[in-house]
C-alpha positions, 0 to 999 in steps of 0.5 A: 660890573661895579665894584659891589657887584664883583665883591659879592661874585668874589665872596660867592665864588669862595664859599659856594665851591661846595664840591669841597665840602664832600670829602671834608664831610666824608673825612667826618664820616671816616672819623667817627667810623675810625673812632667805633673801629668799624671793619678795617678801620680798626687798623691805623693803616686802613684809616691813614690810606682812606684818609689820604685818598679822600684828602687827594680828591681835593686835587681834582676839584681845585682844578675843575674849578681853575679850568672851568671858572678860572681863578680868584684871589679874595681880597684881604678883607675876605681872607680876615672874613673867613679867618674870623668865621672859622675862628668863631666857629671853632670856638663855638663848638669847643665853648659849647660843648664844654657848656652843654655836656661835658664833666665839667664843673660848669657843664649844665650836662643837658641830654643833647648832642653837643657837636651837632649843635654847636656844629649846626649855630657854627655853619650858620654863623659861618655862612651868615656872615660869609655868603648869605643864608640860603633855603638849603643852608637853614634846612641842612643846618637847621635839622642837625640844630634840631636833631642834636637838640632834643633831650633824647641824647641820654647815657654814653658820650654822643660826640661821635654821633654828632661827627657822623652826622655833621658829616653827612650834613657838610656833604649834603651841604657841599653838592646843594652849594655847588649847585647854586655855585653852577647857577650862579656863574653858568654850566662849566665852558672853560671860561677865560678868566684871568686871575686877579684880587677881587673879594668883599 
C-alpha cells in the first residue's frame, strides 16, 4: 500500500469512528433537557449521574475499536488538522451566533436559530477538511443548516432548540460514520494491527 493510500486509511480511521458521536450527541440532547429542567434533571444530581454514565460508554467504544481494528497513532500533521478544525469550528459557532442573534450591538438579530446554523457551517467545515464530504454528511448537516435557517425562530432565545437538534444530528451522524467506517476496513475480526504513526 503506498504512503498516500495509508494517509488517507489514517485520516478515515480517526474521523469515521462514529460510535463516538452518539454519546457526544446524547450529551447535547442531555444539555438542552437539563437546561428546560425536564423531569429529574431539575436536580443537579440527576444531570451529573446521566452525565457520568453517557460519558463511560466512551470506554467500551475505544475498545471495540482497539480490539477489532486495532490502533493508530495519527501523524502530527492530522493532529494540527483536527486541532485547526476544531479551533475554526468553535470559533465559528461563537462568532456566528453573536453575529446572527444576540443582544449585541453588532447583531443583525435574524429570526433564526443561531447554533444550528453555526453548528450545521461547522461540521461540514470539519468533515470537508478533515475526511472528505459524504452523501449523509451534507444531508445531516444540510437539514440542520436549513431547519435553523428559516426565519421562523421568532421570540425567546432558540439556543436550546438549536442544542437539541445538533444533538440528534451528531447521533445520526455518528452511527451513518460508522457504518461507512465498517465498509471502509470490513465487519469486525479482531484483526492483527499493530500500533504505528500513520495519518495524513
Amino acid at each position: 500500500m503506498r504512503r498516500g493510500q495509508l494517509e488517507t486509511a489514517a485520516a478515515k480511521y480517526w474521523y469515521l469512528r462514529g460510535l463516538f458521536l452518539i454519546p457526544l450527541g446524547a450529551m447535547f440532547v442531555l444539555s438542552a433537557l437539563g437546561n428546560w429542567q425536564v423531569g429529574p434533571l431539575r436536580h443537579a444530581w440527576a444531570f451529573l449521574i446521566l452525565a457520568v454514565v453517557i460519558g463511560a460508554s466512551w470506554i467500551p467504544i475505544n475498545r471495540y475499536y482497539n480490539d477489532n481494528y486495532g490502533r493508530i497513532s495519527p501523524s502530527t500533521s492530522l493532529h494540527v488538522r483536527g486541532a485547526i478544525a476544531l479551533v475554526i469550528g468553535v470559533a465559528a459557532i461563537l462568532a456566528g451566533s453573536s453575529l446572527l442573534r444576540s443582544h449585541a450591538p453588532w447583531s443583525l438579530d435574524l429570526p433564526v436559530n443561531a447554533i444550528a446554523v453555526c453548528f450545521a457551517i461547522a461540521m461540514l467545515a470539519s468533515y470537508g477538511f478533515g475526511v472528505g464530504l459524504h452523501k449523509h454528511h451534507v444531508a445531516i448537516w444540510g437539514a440542520l443548516l436549513i431547519a435553523g435557517a428559516l426565519p421562523v425562530w421568532n421570540g425567546s432565545d432558540p439556543s436550546n432548540i438549536g442544542f437539541l437538534l445538533a444533538g440528534i444530528a451528531v447521533a445520526i451522524s455518528g452511527a451513518l460514520d460508522h457504518r461507512l467506517f465498517v465498509q471502509t476496513f470490513g465487519r469486525p475480526n479482531r484483526l492483527a494491527v499493530e500500533e504505528g504513526d500513520v495519518g495524513a
